[in-house]
MILUM-17148 format. One record per residue (C-alpha): residue in three letters; x, y, z; residue number from 1. Coordinates in pm, 1 decimal. Last residue first. Layout:
<pts>
{type: ALA	X: X	Y: Y	Z: Z	seq: NUM}
...
</pts>
This chain:
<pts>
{type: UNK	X: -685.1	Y: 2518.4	Z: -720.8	seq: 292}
{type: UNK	X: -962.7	Y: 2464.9	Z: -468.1	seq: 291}
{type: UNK	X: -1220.9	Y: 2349.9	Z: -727.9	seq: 290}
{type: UNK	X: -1344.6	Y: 2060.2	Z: -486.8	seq: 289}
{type: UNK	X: -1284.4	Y: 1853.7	Z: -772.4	seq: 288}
{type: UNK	X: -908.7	Y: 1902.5	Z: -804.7	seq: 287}
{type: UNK	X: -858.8	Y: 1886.4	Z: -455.4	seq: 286}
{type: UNK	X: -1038.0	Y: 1540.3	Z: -461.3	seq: 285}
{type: UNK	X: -850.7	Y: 1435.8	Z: -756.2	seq: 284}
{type: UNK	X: -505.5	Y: 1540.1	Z: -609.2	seq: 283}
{type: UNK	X: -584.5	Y: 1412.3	Z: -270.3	seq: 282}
{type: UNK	X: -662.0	Y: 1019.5	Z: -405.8	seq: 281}
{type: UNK	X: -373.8	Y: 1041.9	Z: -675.2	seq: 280}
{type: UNK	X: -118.6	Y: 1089.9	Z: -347.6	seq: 279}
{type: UNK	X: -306.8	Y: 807.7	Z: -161.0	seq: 278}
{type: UNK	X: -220.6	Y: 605.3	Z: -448.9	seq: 277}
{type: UNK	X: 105.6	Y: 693.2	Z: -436.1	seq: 276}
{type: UNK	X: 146.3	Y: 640.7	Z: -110.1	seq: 275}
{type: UNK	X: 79.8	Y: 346.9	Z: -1.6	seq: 274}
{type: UNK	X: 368.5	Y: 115.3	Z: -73.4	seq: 273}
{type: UNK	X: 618.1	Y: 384.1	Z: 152.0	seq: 272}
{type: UNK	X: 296.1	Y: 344.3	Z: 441.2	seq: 271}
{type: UNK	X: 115.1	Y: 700.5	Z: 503.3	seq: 270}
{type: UNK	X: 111.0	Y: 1009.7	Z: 683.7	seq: 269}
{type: UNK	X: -4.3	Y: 1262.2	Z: 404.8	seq: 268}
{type: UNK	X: -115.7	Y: 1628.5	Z: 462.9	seq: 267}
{type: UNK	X: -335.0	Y: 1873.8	Z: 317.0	seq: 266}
{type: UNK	X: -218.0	Y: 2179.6	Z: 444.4	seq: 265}
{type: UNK	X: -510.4	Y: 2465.6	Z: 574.8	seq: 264}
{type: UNK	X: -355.5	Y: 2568.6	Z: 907.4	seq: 263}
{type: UNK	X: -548.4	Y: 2331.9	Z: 1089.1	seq: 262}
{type: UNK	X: -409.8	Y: 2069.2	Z: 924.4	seq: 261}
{type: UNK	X: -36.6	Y: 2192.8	Z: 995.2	seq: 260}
{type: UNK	X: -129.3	Y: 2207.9	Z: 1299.1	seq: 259}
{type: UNK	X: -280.9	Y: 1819.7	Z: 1333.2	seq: 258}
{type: UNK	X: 21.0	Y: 1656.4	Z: 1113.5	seq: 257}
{type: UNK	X: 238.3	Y: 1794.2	Z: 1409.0	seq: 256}
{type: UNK	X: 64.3	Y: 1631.0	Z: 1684.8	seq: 255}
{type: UNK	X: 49.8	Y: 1329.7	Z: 1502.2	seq: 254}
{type: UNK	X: 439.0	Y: 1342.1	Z: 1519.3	seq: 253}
{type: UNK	X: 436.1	Y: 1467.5	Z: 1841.8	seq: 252}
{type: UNK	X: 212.2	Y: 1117.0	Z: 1941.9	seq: 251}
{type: UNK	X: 431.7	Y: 932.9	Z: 1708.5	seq: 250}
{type: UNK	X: 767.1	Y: 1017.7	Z: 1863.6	seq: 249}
{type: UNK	X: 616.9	Y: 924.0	Z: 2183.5	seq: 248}
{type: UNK	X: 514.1	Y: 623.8	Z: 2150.4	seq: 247}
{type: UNK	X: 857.7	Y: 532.1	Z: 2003.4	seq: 246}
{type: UNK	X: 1023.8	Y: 672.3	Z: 2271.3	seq: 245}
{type: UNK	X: 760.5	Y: 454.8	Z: 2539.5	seq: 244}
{type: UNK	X: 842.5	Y: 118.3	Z: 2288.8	seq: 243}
{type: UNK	X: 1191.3	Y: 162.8	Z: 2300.4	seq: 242}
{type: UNK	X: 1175.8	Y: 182.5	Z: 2712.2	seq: 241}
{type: UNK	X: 965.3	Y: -138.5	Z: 2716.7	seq: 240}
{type: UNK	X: 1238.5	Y: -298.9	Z: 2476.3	seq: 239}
{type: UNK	X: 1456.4	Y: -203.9	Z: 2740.5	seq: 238}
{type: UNK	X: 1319.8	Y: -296.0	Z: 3076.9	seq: 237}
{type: UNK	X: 1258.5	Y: -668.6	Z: 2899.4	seq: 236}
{type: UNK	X: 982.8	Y: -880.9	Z: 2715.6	seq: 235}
{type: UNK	X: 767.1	Y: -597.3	Z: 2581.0	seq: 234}
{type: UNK	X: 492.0	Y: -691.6	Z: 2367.1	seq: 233}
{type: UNK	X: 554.9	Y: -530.7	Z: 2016.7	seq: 232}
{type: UNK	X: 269.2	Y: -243.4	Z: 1887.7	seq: 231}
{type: UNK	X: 501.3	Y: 25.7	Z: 2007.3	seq: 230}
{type: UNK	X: 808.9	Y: -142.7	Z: 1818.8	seq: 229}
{type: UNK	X: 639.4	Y: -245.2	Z: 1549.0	seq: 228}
{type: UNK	X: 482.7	Y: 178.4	Z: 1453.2	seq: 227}
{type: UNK	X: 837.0	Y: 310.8	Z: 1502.4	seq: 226}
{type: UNK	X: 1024.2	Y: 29.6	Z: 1262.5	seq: 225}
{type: UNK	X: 668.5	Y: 84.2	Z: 1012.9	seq: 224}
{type: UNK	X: 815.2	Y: 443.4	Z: 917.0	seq: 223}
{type: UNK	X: 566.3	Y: 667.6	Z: 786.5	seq: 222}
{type: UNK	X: 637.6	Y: 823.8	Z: 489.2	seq: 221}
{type: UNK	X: 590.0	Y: 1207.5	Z: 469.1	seq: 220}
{type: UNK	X: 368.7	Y: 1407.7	Z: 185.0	seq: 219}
{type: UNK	X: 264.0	Y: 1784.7	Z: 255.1	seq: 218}
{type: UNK	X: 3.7	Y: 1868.0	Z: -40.2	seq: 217}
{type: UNK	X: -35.4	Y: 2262.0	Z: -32.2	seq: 216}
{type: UNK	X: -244.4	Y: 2448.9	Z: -200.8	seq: 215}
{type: UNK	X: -138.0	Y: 2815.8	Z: -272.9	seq: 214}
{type: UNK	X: -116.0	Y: 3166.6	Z: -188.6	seq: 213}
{type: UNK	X: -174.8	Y: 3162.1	Z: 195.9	seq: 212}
{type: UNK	X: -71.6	Y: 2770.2	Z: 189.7	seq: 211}
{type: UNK	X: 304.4	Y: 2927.3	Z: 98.6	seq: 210}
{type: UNK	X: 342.3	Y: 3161.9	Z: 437.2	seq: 209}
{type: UNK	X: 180.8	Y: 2866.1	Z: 647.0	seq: 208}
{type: UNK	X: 461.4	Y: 2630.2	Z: 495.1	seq: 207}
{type: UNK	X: 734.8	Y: 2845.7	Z: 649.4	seq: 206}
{type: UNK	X: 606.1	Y: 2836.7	Z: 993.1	seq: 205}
{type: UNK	X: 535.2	Y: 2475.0	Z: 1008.0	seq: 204}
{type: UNK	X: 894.3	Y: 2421.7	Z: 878.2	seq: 203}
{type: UNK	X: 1052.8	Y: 2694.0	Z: 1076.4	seq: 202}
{type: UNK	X: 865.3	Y: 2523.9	Z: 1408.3	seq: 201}
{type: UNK	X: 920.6	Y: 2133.6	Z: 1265.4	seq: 200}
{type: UNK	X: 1326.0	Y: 2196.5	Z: 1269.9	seq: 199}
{type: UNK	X: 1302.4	Y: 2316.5	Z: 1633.6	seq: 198}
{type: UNK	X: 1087.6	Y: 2041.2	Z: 1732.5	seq: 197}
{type: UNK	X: 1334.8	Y: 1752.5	Z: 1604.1	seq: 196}
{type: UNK	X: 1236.4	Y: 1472.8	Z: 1378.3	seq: 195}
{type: UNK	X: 1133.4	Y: 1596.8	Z: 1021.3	seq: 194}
{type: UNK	X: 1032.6	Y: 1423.0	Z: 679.8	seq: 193}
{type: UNK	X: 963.7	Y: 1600.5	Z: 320.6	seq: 192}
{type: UNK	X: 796.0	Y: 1574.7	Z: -28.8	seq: 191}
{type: UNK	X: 610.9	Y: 1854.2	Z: -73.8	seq: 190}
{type: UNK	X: 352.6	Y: 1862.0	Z: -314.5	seq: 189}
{type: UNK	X: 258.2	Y: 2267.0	Z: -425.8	seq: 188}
{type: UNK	X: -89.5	Y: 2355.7	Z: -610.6	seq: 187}
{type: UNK	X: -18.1	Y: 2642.6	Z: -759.3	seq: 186}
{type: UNK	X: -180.8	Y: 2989.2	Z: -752.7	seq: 185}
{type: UNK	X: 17.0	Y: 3259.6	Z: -968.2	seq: 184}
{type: UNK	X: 389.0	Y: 3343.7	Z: -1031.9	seq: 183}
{type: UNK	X: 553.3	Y: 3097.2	Z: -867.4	seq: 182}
{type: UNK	X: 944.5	Y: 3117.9	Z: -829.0	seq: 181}
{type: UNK	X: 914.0	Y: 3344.9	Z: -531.6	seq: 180}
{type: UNK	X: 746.3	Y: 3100.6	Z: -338.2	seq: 179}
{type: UNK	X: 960.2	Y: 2861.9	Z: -434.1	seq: 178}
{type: UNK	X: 1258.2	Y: 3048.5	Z: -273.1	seq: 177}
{type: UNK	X: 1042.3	Y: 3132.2	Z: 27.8	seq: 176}
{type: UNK	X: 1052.1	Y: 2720.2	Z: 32.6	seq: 175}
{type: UNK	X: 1410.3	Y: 2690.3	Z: 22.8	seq: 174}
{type: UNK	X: 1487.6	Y: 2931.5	Z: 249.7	seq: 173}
{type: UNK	X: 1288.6	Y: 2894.6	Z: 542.5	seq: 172}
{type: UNK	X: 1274.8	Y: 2528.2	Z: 488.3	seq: 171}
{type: UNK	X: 1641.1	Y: 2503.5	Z: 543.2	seq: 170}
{type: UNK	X: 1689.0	Y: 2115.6	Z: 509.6	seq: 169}
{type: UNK	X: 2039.3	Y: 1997.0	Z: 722.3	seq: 168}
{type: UNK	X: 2290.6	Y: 1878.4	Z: 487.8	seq: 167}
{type: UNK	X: 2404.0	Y: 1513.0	Z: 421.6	seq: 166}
{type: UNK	X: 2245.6	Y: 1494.0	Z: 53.4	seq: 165}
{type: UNK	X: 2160.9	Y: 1223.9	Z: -189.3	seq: 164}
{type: UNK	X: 2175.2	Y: 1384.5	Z: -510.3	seq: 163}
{type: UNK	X: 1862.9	Y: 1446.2	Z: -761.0	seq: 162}
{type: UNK	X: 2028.9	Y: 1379.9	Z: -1148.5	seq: 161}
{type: UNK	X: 1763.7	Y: 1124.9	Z: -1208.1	seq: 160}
{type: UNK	X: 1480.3	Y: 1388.0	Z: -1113.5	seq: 159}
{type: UNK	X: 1617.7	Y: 1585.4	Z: -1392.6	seq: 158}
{type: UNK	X: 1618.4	Y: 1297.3	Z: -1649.0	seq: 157}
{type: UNK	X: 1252.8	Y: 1212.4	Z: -1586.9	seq: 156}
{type: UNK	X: 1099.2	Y: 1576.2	Z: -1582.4	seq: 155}
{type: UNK	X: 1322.6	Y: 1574.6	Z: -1921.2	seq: 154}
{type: UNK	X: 1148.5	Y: 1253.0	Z: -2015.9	seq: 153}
{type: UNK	X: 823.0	Y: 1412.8	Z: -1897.4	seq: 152}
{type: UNK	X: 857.1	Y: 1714.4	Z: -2153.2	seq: 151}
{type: UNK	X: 652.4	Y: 1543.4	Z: -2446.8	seq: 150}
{type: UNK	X: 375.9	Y: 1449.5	Z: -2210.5	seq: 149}
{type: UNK	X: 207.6	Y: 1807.6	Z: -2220.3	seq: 148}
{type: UNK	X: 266.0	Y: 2158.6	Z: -2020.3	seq: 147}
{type: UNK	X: 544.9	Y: 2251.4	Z: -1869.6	seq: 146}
{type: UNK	X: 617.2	Y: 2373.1	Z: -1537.7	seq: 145}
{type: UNK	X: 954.8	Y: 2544.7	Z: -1495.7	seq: 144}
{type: UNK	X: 1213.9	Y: 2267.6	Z: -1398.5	seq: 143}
{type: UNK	X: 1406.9	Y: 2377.4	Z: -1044.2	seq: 142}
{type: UNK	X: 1702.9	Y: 2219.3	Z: -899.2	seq: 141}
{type: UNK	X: 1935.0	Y: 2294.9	Z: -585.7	seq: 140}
{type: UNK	X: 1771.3	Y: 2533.1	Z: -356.2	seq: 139}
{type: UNK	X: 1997.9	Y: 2548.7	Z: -41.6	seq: 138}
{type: UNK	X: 2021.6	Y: 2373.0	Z: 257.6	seq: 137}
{type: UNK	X: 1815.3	Y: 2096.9	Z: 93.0	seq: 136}
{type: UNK	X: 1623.6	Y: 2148.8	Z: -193.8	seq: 135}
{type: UNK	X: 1453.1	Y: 2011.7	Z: -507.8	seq: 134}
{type: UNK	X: 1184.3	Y: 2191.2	Z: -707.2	seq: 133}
{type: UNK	X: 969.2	Y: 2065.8	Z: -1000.6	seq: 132}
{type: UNK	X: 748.7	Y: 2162.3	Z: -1256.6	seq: 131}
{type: UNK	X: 377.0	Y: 2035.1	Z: -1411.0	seq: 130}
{type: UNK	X: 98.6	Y: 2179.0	Z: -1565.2	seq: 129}
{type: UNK	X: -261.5	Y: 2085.8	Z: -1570.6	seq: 128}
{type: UNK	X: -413.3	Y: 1901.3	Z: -1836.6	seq: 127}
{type: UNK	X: -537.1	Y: 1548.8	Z: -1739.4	seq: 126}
{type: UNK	X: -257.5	Y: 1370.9	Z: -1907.0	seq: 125}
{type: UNK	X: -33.4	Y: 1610.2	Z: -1723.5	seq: 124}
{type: UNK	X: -150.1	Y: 1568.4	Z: -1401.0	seq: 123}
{type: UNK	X: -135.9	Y: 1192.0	Z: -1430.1	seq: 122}
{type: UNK	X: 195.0	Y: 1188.5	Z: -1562.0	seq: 121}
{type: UNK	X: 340.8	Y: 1413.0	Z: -1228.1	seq: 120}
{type: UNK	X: 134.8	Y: 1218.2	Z: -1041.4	seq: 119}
{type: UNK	X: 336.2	Y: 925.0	Z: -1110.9	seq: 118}
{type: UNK	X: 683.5	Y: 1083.7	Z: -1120.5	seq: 117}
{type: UNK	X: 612.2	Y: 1231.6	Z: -781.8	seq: 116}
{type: UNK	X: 505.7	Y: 888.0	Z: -636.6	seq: 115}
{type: UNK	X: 819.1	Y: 791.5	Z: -770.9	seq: 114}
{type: UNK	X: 1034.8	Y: 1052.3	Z: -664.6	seq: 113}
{type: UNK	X: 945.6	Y: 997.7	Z: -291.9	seq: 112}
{type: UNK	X: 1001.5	Y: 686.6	Z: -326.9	seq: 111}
{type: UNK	X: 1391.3	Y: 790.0	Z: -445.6	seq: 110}
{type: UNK	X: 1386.6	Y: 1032.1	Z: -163.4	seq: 109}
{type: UNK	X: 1285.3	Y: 802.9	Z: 130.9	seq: 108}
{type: UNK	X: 1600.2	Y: 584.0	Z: 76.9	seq: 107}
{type: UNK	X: 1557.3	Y: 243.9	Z: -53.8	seq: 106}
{type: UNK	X: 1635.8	Y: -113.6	Z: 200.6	seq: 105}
{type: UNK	X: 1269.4	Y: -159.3	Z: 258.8	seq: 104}
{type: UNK	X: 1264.3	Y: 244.2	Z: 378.2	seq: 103}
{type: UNK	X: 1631.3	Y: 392.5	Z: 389.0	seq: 102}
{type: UNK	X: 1681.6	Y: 718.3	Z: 558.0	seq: 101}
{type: UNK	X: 1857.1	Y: 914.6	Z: 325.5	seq: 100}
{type: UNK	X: 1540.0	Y: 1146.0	Z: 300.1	seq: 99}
{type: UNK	X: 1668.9	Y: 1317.5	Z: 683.0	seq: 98}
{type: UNK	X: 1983.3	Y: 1409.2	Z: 537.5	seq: 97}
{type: UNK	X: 1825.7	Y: 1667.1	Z: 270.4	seq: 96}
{type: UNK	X: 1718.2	Y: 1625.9	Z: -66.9	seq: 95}
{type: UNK	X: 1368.1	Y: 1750.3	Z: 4.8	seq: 94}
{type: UNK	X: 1119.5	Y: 1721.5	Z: -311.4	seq: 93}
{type: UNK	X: 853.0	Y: 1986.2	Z: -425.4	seq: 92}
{type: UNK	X: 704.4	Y: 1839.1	Z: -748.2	seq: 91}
{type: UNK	X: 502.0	Y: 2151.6	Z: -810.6	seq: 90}
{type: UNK	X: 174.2	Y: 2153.8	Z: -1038.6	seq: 89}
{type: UNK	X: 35.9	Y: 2447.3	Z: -1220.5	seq: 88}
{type: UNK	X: -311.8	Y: 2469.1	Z: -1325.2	seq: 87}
{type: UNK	X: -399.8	Y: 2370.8	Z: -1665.2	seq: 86}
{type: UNK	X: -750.5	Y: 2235.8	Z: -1572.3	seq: 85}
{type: UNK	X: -1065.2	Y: 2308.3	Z: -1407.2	seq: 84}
{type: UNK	X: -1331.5	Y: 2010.1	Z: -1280.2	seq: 83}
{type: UNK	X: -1676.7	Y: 2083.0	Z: -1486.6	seq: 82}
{type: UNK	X: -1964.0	Y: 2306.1	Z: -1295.0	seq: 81}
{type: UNK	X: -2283.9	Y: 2158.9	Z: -1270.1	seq: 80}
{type: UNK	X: -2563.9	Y: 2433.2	Z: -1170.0	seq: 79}
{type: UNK	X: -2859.7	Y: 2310.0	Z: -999.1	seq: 78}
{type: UNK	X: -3226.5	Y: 2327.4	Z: -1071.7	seq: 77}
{type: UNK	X: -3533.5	Y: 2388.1	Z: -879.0	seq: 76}
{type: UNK	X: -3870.6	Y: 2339.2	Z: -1035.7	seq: 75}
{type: UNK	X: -4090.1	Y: 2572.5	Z: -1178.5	seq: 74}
{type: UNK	X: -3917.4	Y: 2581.0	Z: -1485.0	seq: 73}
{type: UNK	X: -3846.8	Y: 2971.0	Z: -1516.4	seq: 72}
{type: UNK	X: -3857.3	Y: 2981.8	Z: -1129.8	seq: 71}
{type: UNK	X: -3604.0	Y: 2710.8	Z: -1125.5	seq: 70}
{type: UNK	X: -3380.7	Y: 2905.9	Z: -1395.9	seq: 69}
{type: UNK	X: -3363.1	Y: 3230.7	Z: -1195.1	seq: 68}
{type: UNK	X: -3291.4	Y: 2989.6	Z: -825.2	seq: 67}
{type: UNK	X: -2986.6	Y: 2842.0	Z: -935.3	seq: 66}
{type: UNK	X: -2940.2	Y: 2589.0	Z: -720.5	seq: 65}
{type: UNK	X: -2574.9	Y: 2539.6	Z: -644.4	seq: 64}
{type: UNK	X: -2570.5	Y: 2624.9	Z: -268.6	seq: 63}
{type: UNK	X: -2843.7	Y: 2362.1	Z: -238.2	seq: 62}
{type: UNK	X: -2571.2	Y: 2076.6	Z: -253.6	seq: 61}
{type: UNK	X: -2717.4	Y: 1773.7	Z: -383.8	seq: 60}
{type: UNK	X: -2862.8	Y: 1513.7	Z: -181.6	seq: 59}
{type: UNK	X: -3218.0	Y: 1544.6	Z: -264.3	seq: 58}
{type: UNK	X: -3253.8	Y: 1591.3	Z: -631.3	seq: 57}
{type: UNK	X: -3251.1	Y: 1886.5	Z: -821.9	seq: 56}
{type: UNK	X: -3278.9	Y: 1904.9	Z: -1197.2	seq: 55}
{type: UNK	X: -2995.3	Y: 1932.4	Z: -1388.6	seq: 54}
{type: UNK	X: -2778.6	Y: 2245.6	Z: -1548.9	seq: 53}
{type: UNK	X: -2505.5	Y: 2214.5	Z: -1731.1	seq: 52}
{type: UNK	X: -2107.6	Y: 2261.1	Z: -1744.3	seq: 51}
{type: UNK	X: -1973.3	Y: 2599.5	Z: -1571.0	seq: 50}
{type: UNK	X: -1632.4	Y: 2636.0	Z: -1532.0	seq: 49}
{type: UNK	X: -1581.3	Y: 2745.1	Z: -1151.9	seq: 48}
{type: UNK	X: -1447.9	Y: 2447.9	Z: -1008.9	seq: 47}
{type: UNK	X: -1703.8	Y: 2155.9	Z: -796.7	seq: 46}
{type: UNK	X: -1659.1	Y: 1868.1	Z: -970.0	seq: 45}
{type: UNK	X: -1744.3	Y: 1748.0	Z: -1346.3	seq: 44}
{type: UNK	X: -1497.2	Y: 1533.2	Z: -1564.3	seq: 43}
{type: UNK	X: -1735.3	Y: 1396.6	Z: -1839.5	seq: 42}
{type: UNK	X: -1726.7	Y: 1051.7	Z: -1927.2	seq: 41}
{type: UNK	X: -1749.8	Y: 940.3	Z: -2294.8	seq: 40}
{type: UNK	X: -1918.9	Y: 621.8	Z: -2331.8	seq: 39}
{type: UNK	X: -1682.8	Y: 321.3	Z: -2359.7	seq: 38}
{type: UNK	X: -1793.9	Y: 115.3	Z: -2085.3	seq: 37}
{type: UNK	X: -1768.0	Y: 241.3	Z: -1687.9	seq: 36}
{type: UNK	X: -1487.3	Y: 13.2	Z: -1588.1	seq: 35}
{type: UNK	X: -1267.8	Y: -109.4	Z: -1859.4	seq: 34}
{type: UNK	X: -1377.1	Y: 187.1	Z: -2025.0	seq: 33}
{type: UNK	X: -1241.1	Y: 428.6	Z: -1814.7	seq: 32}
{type: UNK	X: -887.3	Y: 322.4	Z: -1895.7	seq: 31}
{type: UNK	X: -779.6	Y: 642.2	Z: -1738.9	seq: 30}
{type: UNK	X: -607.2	Y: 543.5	Z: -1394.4	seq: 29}
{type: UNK	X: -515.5	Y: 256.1	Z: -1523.0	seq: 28}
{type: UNK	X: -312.4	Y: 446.5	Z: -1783.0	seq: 27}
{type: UNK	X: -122.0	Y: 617.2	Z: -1461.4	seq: 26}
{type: UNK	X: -47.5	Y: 231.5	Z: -1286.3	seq: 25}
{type: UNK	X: 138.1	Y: 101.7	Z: -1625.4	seq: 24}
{type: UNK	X: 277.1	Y: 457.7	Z: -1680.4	seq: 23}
{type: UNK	X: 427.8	Y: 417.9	Z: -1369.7	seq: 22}
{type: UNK	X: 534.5	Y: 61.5	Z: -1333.0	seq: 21}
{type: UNK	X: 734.0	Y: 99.3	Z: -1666.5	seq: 20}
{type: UNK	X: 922.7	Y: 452.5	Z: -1592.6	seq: 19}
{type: UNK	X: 1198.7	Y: 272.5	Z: -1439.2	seq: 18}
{type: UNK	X: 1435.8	Y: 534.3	Z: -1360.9	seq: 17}
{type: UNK	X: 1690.1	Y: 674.5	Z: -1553.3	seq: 16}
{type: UNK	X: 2071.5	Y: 573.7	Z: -1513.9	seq: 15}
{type: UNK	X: 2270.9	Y: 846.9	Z: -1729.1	seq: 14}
{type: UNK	X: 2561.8	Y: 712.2	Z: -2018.8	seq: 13}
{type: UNK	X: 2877.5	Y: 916.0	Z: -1968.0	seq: 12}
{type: UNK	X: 3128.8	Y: 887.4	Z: -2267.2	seq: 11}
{type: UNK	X: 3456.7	Y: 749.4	Z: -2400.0	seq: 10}
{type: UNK	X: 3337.9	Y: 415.4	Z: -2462.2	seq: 9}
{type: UNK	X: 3630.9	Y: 222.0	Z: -2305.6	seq: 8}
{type: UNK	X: 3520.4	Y: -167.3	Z: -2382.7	seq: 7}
{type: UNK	X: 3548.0	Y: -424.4	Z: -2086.4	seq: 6}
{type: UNK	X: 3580.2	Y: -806.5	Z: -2169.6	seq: 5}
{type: UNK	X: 3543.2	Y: -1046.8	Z: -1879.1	seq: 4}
{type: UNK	X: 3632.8	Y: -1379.1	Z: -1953.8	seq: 3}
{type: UNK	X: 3488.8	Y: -1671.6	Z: -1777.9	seq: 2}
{type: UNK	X: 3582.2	Y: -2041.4	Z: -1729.1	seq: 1}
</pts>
């Protein structure tokens, strides 16, 4: 026998996420030691800050050789430049219909948030700054970006509050709205999907207008359904005719990914279990490319 006793508390208790996988995956990411010993490693890429000076070996880039110091030591030398931090970092996520999609039985949103979350602790161990944005037809959250660990639980608690939404995404609003909101060179991750042409135009459109000012990280999950169902052997008229719209959708899919290359966005296409670490991947290579 069971008895069920409930308790009125009188107050609203909020459902966080689990933050235990993350910060178990983001210290990996700077346990040096375990791989390199437990010298001090110095973070050194291609940003403006200058480090040191080495001599020149074949390989390195020859537009760093700074050719006053090689004639002093008749030999050549390059300039080493360390990776640049406290730059502001946007957790950009789309609340709209087309995140309610479920992935492994979870909607797209709530993985997005998790690769955000993860980043978002990366990039402030390392020293950059970190907000958020959320929209759908309309701008519905924004977090200013802060700098240190000691405002993630509030980056944690606003994410929480995210709603699943049934609107359409206006891109051209929400992300001039952004825009607006930034006062100097960010690098923006959007968090997004799309389906129909017209949608992809404004979206295209509007994320050309932000990559002029900043750098842009556009993250979608692929869907594995689409991807099975072209790879499937056909065993009737109709599975062949799922397998040509599913062909298809991924060929103006890829076709999309492609512009918005060209136009300067750094994009994602990748697996729901992939893509955080693709995520960390882009955000240290744009960070060591000095493009922030």
């Amino acid at each position: 026998m069971q008895v069920l006793h409930r308790i009125e508390i009188g107050r609203t208790i909020d459902v966080l996420q689990n933050i235990r996988g993350i910060q178990s995956t983001a210290l990996q990411f700077f346990a040096r030691e375990a791989l390199f010993g437990v010298r001090v490693q110095k973070e050194r890429g291609e940003g403006t800050e200058f480090d040191a000076l080495k001599e020149y070996v074949p390989g390195l880039d020859t537009r760093y050789i700074d050719w006053k110091h090689s004639a002093r030591h008749h030999k050549l030398v390059c300039k080493e430049f360390r990776v640049e931090r406290n730059h502001p970092v946007i957790m950009a996520f789309d609340t709209g219909h087309m995140m309610l999609e479920p992935l492994d039985g979870i909607p797209r949103l709530d993985h997005a948030i998790h690769a955000g979350l993860l980043l978002s602790w990366i990039a402030l161990r390392g020293g950059d700054l970190v907000g958020s944005f959320a929209f759908d037809s309309t701008p519905r959250h924004w977090i200013q970006p802060f700098r240190g660990l000691a405002g993630y639980p509030k980056l944690l608690r606003a994410t929480a509050e995210l709603a699943y939404r049934t609107e359409e995404t206006n891109f051209t609003l929400g992300l001039a709205e952004l825009a607006v909101r930034l006062k100097r060179r960010a690098l923006v991750v959007l968090f997004t999907d799309f389906v129909d042409t017209i949608t992809v135009e404004l979206m295209v459109e509007s994320l050309q207008r932000v990559g002029q000012k900043h750098v842009v990280i556009f993250v979608s999950l692929r869907d594995p359904a689409l991807q099975a169902l072209v790879d499937a052997r056909p065993d009737h008229a109709g599975a062949l005719a799922e397998a040509v719209v599913a062909h298809d959708f991924l060929r103006e899919r890829a076709a999309v990914f492609s512009r918005l290359a060209r136009l300067g966005v750094h994009c994602l296409d990748v697996d729901r279990q992939a893509v955080s670490v693709a995520l960390i991947n882009k955000y240290v290579a744009i960070k060591q490319r000095g493009l922030l």
